[in-house]
C-alpha positions as a printed Julia matrix, in Angstrom:
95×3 Matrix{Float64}:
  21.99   11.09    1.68
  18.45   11.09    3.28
  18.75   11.22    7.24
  15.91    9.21    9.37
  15.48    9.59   13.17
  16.57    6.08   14.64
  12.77    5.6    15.88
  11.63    5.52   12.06
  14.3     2.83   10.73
  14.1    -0.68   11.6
  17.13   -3.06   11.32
  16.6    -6.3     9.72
  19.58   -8.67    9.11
  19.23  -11.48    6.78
  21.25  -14.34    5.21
  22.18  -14.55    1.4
  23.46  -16.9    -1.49
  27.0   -16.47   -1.72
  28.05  -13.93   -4.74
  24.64  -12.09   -3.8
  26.54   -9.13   -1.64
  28.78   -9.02   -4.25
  26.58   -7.98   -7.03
  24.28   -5.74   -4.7
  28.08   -3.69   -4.11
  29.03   -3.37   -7.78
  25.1    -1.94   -8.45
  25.19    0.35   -5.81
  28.73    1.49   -7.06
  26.99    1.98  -10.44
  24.11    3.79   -8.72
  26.48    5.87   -6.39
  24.61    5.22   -3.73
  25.23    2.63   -0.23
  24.87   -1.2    -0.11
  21.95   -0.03    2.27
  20.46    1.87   -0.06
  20.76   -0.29   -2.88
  18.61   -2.91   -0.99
  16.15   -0.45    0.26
  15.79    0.77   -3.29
  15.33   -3.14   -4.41
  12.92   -3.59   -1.88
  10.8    -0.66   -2.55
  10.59   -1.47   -6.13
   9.45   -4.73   -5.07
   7.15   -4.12   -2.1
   5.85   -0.48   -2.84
   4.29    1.29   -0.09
   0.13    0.89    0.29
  -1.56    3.86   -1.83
  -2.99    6.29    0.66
  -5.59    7.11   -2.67
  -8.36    5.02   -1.02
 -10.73    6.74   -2.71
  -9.91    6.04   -5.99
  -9.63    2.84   -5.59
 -12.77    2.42   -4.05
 -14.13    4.59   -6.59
 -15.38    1.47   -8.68
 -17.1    -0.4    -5.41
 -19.03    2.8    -4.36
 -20.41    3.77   -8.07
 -21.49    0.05   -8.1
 -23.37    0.16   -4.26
 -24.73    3.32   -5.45
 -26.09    1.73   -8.66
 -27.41   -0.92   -6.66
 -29.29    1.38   -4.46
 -31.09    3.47   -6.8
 -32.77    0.21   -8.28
 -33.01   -1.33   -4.15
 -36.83   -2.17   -4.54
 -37.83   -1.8    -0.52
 -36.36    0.16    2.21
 -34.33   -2.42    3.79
 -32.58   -3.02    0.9
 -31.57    0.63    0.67
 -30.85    0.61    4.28
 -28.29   -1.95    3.45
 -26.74    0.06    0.5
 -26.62    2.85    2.4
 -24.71    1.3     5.49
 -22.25   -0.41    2.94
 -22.1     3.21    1.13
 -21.05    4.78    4.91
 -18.22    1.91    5.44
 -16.75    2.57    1.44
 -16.28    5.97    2.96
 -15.37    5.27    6.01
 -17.89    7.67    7.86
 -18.61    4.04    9.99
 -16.55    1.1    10.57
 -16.99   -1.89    9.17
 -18.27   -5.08   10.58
């Protein structure tokens, strides 16, 4: 069993269709595992956790805004690439 500090668990208590707690206790029986974790395990399945990979999946945007900059025909154009090139990386915020 996985042990959290109480400051990184939140409790959340919901309401649900009669027969529902029923059927999450015979799949966590069949899972060996808690109630609890059957629904965290539903709910991660569900609602998985944002990709910390930003840069692949950015990957696509930059190659484009770099694309677009080599053929930028005046300097302000490039100077816009180039700031939208630094916020894809986040070396600057963006706006």
């Amino acid at each position: 069993m996985v042990q959290h500090n109480e400051d990184e668990l939140e409790k959340f208590i919901i309401r649900m269709p009669r027969g529902m707690r029923q059927r999450i206790k015979a799949a966590a029986v069949s899972n060996n595992r808690s109630m609890n974790a059957e629904i965290v395990s539903a709910l991660e399945d569900q609602f998985p956790a944002p990709t910390t990979d930003w840069l692949h999946l950015s990957l696509p945007l930059i190659e484009e805004t770099i694309l677009k900059y080599k053929s930028a025909g005046t300097d302000e154009e490039r100077l816009a690439f180039q700031k939208q090139l630094l916020q894809l990386t986040g070396s600057i915020p963006p706006e």
